[in-house]
C-alpha positions, -999 to 999 in steps of 0.1 A, spaced: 725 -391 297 752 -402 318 754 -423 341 739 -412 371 713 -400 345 704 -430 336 702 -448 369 677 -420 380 653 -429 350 654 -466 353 645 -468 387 621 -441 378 609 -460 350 607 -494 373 602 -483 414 588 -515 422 597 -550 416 565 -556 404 570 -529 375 599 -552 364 576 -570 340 570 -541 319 612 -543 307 606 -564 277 579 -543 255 598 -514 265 632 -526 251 613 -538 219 599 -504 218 637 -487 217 651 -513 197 623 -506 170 630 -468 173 668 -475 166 653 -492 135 637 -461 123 664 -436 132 694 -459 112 669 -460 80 663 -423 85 701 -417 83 708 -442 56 680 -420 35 693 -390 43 733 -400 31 717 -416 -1 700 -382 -8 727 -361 -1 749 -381 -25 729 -379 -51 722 -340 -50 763 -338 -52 765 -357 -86 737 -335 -99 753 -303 -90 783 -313 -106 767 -319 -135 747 -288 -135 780 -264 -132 795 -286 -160 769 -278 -182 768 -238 -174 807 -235 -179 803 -252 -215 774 -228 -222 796 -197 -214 825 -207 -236 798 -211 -267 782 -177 -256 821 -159 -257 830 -177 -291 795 -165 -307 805 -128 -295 842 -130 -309 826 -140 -341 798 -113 -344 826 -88 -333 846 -103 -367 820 -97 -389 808 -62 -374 843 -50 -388 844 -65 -417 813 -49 -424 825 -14 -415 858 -21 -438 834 -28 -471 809 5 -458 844 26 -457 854 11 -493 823 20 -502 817 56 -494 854 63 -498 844 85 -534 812 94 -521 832 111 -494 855 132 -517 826 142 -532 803 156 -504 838 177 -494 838 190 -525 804 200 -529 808 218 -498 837 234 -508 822 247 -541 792 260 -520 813 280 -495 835 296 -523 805 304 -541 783 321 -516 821 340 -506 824 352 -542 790 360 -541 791 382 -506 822 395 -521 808 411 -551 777 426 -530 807 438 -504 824 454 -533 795 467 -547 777 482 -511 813 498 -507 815 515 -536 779 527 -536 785 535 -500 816 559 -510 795 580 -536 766 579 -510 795 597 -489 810 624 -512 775 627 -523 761 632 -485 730 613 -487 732 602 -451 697 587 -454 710 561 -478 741 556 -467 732 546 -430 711 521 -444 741 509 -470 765 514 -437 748 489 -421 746 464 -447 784 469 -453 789 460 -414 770 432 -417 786 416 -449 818 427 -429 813 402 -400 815 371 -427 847 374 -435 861 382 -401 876 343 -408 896 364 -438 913 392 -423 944 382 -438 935 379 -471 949 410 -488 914 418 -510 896 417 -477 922 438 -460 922 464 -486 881 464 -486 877 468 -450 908 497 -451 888 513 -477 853 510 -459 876 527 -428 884 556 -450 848 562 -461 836 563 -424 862 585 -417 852 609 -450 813 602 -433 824 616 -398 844 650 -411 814 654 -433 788 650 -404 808 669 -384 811 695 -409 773 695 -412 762 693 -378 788 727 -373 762 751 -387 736 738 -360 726 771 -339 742 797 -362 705 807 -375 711 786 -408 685 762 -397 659 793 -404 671 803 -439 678 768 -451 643 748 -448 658 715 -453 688 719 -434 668 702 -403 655 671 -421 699 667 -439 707 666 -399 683 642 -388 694 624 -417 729 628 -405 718 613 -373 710 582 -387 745 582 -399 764 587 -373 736 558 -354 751 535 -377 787 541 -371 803 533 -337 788 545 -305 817 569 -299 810 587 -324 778 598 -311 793 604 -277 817 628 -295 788 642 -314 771 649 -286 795 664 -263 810 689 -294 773 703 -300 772 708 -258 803 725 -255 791 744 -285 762 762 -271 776 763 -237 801 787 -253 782 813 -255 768 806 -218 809 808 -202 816 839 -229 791 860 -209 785 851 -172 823 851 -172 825 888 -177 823 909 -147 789 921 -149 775 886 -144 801 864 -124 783 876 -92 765 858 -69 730 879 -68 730 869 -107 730 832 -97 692 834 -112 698 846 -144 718 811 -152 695 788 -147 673 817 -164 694 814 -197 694 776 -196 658 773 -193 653 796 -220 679 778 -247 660 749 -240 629 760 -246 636 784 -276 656 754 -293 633 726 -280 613 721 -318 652 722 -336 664 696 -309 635 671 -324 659 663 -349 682 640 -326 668 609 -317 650 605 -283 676 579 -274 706 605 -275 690 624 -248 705 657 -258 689 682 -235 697 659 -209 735 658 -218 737 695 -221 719 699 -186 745 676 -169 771 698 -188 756 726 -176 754 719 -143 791 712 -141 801 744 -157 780 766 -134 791 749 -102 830 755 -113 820 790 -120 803 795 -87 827 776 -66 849 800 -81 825 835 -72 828 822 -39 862 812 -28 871 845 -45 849 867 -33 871 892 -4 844 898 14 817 875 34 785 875 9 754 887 28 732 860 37 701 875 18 719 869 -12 738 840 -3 705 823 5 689 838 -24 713 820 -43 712 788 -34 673 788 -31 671 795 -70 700 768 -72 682 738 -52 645 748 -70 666 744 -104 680 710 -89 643 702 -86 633 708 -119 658 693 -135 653 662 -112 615 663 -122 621 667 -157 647 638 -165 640 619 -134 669 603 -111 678 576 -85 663 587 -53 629 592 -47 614 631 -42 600 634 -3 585 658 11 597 663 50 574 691 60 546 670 69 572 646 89 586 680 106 556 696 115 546 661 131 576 669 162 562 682 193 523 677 184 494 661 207 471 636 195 445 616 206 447 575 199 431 575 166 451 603 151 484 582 169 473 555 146 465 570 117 498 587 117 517 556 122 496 538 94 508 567 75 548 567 82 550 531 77 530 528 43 557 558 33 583 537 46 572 505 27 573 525 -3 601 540 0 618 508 4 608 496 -28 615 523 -48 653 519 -31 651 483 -42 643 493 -81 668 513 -78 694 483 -66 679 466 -98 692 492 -121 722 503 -106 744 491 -139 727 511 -163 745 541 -178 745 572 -164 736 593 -197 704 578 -193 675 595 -174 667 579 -147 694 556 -145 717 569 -117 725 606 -126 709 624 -96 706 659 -99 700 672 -64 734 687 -53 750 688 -82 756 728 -79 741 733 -43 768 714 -27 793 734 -33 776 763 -12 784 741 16 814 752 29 802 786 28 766 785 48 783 797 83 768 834 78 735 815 73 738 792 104 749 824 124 718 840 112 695 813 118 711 815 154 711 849 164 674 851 149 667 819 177 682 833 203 665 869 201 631 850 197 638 829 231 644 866 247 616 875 234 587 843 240 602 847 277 603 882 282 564 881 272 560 843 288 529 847 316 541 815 336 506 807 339 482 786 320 445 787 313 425 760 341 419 730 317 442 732 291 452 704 270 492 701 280 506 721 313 530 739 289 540 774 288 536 788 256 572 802 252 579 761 248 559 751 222 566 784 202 606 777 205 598 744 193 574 760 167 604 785 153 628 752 155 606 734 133 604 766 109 645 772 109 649 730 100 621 732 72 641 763 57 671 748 64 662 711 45 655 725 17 688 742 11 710 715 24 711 680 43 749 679 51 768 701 70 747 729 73 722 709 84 745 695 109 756 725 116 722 738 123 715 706 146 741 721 168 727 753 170 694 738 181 714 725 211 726 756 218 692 776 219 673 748 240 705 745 264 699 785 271 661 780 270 669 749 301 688 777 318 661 803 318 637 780 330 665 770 355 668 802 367 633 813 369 629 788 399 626 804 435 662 806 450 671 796 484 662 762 511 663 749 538 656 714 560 664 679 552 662 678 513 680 711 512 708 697 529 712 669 505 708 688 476 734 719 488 704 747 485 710 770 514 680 794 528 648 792 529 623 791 499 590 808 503 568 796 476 533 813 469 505 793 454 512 812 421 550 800 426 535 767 430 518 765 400 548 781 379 573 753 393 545 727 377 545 745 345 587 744 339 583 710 351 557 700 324 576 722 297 607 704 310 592 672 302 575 683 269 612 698 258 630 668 268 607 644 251 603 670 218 645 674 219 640 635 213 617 634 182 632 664 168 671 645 170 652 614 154 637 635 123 670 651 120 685 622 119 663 607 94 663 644 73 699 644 71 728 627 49 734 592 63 773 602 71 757 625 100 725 607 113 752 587 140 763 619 154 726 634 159 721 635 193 698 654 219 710 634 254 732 664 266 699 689 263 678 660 279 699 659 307 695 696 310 661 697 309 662 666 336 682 686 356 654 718 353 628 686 365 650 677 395 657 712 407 619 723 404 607 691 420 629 697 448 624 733 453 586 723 453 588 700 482 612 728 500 583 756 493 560 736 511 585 724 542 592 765 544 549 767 550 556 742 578 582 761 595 550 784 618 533 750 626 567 733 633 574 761 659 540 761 667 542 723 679 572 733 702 552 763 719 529 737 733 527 736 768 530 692 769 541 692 799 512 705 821 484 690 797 464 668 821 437 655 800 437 643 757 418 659 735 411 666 697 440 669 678 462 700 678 464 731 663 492 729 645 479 697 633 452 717 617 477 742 599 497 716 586 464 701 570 452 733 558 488 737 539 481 703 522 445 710 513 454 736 500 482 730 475 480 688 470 449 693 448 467 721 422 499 701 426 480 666 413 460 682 385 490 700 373 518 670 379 517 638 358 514 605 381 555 598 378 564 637 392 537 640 415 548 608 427 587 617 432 572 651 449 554 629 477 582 606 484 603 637 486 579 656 510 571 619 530 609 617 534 615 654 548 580 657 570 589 621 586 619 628 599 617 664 608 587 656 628 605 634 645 636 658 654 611 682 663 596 662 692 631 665 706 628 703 703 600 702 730 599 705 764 590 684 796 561 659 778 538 646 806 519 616 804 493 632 787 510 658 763 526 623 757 497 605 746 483 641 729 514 640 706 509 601 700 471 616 688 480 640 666 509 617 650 483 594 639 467 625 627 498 635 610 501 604 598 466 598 581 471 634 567 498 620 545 481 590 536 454 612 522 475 630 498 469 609 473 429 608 469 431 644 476 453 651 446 429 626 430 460 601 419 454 568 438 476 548 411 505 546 436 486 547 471 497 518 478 538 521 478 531 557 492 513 547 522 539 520 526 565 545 526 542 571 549 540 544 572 575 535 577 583 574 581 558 576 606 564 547 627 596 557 641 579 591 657 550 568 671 577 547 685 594 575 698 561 587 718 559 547 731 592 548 747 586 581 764 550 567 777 567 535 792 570 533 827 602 545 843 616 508 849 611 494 816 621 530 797 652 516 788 644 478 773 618 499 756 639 518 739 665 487 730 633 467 718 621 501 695 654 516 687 683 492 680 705 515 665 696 541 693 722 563 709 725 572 749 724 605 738 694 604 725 681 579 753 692 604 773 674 631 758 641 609 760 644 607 799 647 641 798 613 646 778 600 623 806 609 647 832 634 627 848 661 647 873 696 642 866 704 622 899 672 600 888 686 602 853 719 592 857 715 556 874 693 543 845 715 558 820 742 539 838 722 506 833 715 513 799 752 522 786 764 487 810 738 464 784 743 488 753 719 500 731 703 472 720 704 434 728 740 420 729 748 383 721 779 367 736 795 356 704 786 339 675 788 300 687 769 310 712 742 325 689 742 297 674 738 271 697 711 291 717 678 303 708 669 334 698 662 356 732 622 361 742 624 401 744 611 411 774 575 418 780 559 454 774 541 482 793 508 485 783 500 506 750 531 495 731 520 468 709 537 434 694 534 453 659 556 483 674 578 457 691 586 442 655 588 477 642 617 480 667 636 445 657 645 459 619 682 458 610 700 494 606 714 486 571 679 473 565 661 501 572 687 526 556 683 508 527 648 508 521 646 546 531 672 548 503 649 531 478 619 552 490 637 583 484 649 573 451 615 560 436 594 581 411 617 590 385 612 574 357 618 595 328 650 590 307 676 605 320 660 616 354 664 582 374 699 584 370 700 624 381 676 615 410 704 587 420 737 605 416 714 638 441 710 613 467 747 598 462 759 632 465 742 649 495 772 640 521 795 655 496 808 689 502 817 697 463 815 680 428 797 690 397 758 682 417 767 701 445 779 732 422 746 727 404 726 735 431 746 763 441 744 778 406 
């Protein structure tokens, strides 16, 4: 404590004088705990003394106990070598004598190998001059192995001149085999009856000696019989190209005749296989040469005659001995391009091409397994398919010309007898000359994969574009000609298009056949692809002809919607001939109403059953987007409008309108009503608006028209107050107010914009509603751009979005590739 502590506890300790008498038992009380604490201490210093002597003593006692524990180490350490000195003395003679007994051994059981190699040699060389092969491949082999001990002792000059003397005997084994194995297939075999058994005794020889000398064996008795084979289809009577057959004929036939004789090489030297590979080399020099030499172009009969007998010999051969990639069949797969199926055949099939897949896959990855086995083998590489064929190749243009011109005169002829009509109820919409170009496709690329899966079949591919390019064009040009109206204008079709109801159902059949060729064009470049060699399949391609075909569904889609604006044209004029302005009282709706509903009803429900949703979708937009605005520019084309040939027009533009919003359920496709009646509406507001302004009083015409028509011109607003039946002098003092506040409502400037609310407009006549006035407040860049989207939406096939996009880009254009198209 200190000192100010201290203070505070004594006077805590004593507060009162009277407490003063407890200050003697409490200093006894610390005095006798001083007491205590000093003999705690004095304990404690006693103890810790003591523990130091003790430790000492302790560590004295471990370091002696380590110096005992290193001296009885050095000393077992002594005697462990002394002890390995006397087991050394010891077993020093014992030693010299082990090594010697091992010595002896090895020089006896050389001696002893030495006298049986000496022996085997020289019974091995009268087994030679004697030609007892049978024997002496057995001997042989015991020679080699006796050889291989004393590979330690090829210097050693007995060993040298044993192993030069067992060189000379093989040598004297080979001439004789050789010798031997000469009258093979020059008829001795028949007169001699154990002429057969000496060469499959030879055999066994020539097993025993090295492997070249089979391979040498082997390849002299193939170039022996194919002798005969080069002596006569060399001559002139048979190096020709229409005796192609009678090659693979004689092969055959050699094989077949000699196949019991063969037996007598062993099933491991694969003879017939050998000579086959031979063979097939030969014969493709040979007929590489017929063709490069030939002066004239072969005909194709022949040429393909030819090559057929060469790819089915391929095929045997490739049954027979096997190969490396895995026989498949790609008729099935072909005859699978263009089909309809319901759900359960979809699946099935799909089951089907991916089980073939899977297996396929593994039989490629066995094959990755043995990929480093030898190719003399069967089976082990060698593939036989294309071995000759291939070199037709270059050579197949006559055939692809062929194939070509036969393609072509079939597409005359499926059109020429084409009925552009279809039976009510049929399964597809498709005219029949599309499925049976498809059908005579499919036949040209079966013929075609089974003679070749390179170029030709490339080559082919090409011509396929070709023939359902012209096909696109014929369908192209079977379309009605001529336009006129909105979507003429932005396609570049001049003149009108009158389209019956057979017309009609003929433009929905190339549009359906359009589609079905543009989706089959797919799924026949995707076989193709998988058909032919993998250096080709990234060059298959079918989007050029797509986009033709897309083209065909653009053009007939748009001359569609033109055929039925030309029916308008009579109820157009119709509407003008109306006497609005002395019409005194509103009734039912008009006449030409009625005409332009009895147009609808009349094609709408052939157009849906005949269009898929997507088309018959793109065809309404189209039609909403031409009948909206031309109804509108027609109401201009009217005379004086009173108030009631006013409120008569209003009528039968709601008519109008729900007309169009009935299209769908009439065609009996509701699964885009509700974008279509979107769209329908937005067309149609802009006439009803129109028929507001003109029904507004004569004081309020003009904020009307602001509030409706932003964008609005005062030559239009002009024209309106001449619908009205305005005079000129009454005409021309609201015109004045209405060009002094503009068009629509002005705003100082920006700041001021913005710092002020947005102005109340001002109120309405009656009949023009808070919806209308709302109508009237949409941006101009808005609306163009939503009549932009409307016009574009429908297409949705590949390929035809982007066409549908680049027609509506390109309508202000007066030339470019679109606007030439149209004109075509």
């Amino acid at each position: 404590m200190d000192k100010s502590s201290a203070l505070e506890y004594i006077n805590q300790m004593f507060p009162t004088e009277a407490s003063l008498s407890g200050v003697e038992p409490l200093m006894q009380k610390i005095h006798g705990e001083i007491r205590r604490v000093d003999a705690s201490i004095l304990s404690a210093v006693r103890q810790q003394s003591n523990s130091g002597t003790k430790a000492k003593e302790d560590l004295a006692d471990a370091t002696r106990a380590v110096e005992e524990l290193s001296y009885k180490i050095q000393e077992i350490k002594s005697k462990a070598e002394q002890s390995e000195a006397m087991v050394q003395e010891i077993c020093r003679d014992i030693k010299k004598l082990d090594f010697a007994k091992k010595n002896i051994t090895t020089t006896i059981t050389a001696l002893h190998r030495l006298t049986m190699l000496v022996s085997a040699v020289e019974q091995l060389q009268v087994m030679a001059s004697k030609r007892q092969y049978k024997e002496a491949a057995a001997q042989l082999e015991a020679v080699s192995q006796l050889c291989n001990h004393f590979e330690a002792y090829r210097d050693v000059p007995k060993i040298t001149e044993l192993r030069q003397k067992l060189n000379n005997i093989k040598q004297i084994l080979k001439s004789h085999v050789f010798s031997d194995f000469s009258s093979l297939g020059t008829g001795k075999e028949t007169e001699e009856t154990n002429l057969l058994q000496h060469l499959s005794d030879c055999c066994l020889v020539v097993d025993a000696l090295e492997s070249s000398v089979r391979e040498e064996v082997v390849n002299n008795f193939c170039s022996r019989e194919l002798t005969s084979y080069e002596q006569i289809f060399e001559g002139a009577e048979l190096a020709r190209l229409d005796k192609t057959e009678r090659r693979y004929a004689w092969i055959k036939r050699r094989i077949r005749t000699n196949e019991e004789i063969w037996k007598i090489f062993p099933a491991s030297w694969h003879v017939p296989y050998r000579l086959c590979i031979q063979f097939c080399k030969k014969t493709r020099k040979q007929v590489e040469s017929i063709l490069v030499n030939m002066k004239e172009k072969p005909e194709v009969a022949t040429l393909l005659q030819a090559l057929q007998s060469t790819v089915e010999f391929e095929k045997e051969l490739e049954n027979k001995f096997g190969g490396d990639v895995p026989n498949r069949d790609v008729g099935d797969d072909i005859e699978e391009i263009g089909t309809w199926e319901n759900s359960s055949q979809n699946v099935s099939k799909i089951r089907k091409k991916y089980e073939k897949k899977f297996a396929a896959g593994q039989e490629s990855g066995e094959n990755e397994t043995t990929g480093n086995k030898d190719l003399s083998v069967p089976g082990a590489g060698f593939n036989f398919r294309g071995i000759i064929s291939s070199c037709f190749e270059p050579h197949l243009t006559p055939y692809t010309e062929l194939e070509e011109k036969t393609l072509m005169e079939h597409l005359e002829k499926v059109v020429q007898e084409e009925t552009w009509d279809i039976e009510y109820g049929s399964q597809n919409n498709v005219l029949h000359s599309s499925t049976q170009l498809f059908t005579d496709i499919k036949k040209s690329l079966k013929r075609c994969s089974v003679l070749s899966k390179n170029q030709t079949l490339f080559n082919l591919f090409k011509v396929f574009q070709r023939v359902l390019k012209a096909y696109a064009t014929k369908l192209f040009l079977k379309l009605p000609k001529g336009g006129s109206g909105i979507v003429a204008a932005a396609t570049g079709m001049d003149g009108q298009i009158k389209v019956s109801d057979k017309d009609e159902r003929v433009i929905c059949h190339i549009v359906n056949s359009s589609e079905y060729c543009h989706k089959t064009s797919g799924e026949l470049a995707e076989k193709v692809s998988e058909i032919i060699d993998p250096h080709y399949a990234d060059v298959v391609d079918m989007s050029e002809v797509q986009d033709e075909f897309s083209a065909v569904i653009t053009r007939s889609l748009v001359t569609l919607v033109l055929g039925i604006e030309t029916k308008f044209d009579t109820e157009m004029a119709a509407m003008t001939r109306v006497p609005w302005g002395t019409l005194d009282s509103v009734g039912d709706q008009s006449g030409y109403v009625n005409g332009i509903n009895t147009i609808l009803s009349g094609s709408i429900p052939v157009l849906g059953n005949l269009l898929t949703p997507v088309y018959f979708q793109f065809f309404l937009d189209k039609l909403a987007s031409s009948l909206g605005p031309r109804f509108y520019a027609n109401i201009f084309r009217c005379k004086q409008l009173s108030e009631a040939g006013a409120q008569q027009m209003l009528l039968d533009t709601q008519a109008m309108k729900t007309i169009l919003l009935e299209i769908p359920s009439l065609a009996r496709q509701t699964s885009t009503a509700a974008s279509y009646s979107k769209f329908v509406s937005r067309e149609m507001s802009r006439a009803e608006a129109l028929l507001k302004v003109i029904l507004s009083p004569i004081d309020s015409v003009a904020d009307t028209y602001r509030a409706l028509f932003p964008e609005g011109t005062p030559m239009e607003f002009q024209r309106i107050l001449e619908l009205k039946g305005l005079k000129k002098a009454d005409q021309q003092s609201i015109l004045d107010d209405f060009n002094k506040l503009g068009p629509g409502f002005t705003q100082p400037s920006v700041s001021a914009a913005l710092s002020q609310p947005v102005p109340t407009p001002p109120a309405l006549p009656l009949g023009i509603t808070n919806s209308a006035t709302a109508a009237g407040f949409i941006a101009n860049s808005e609306d163009v751009l939503t009549r932009a989207a409307a016009l574009g939406r429908g297409a949705a096939t590949t390929g035809f979005k982007k066409f549908i996009a680049l027609t509506e880009a390109a309508k202000d254009r007066k030339d470019g590739p679109l606007r030439r198209l149209f004109n075509a």
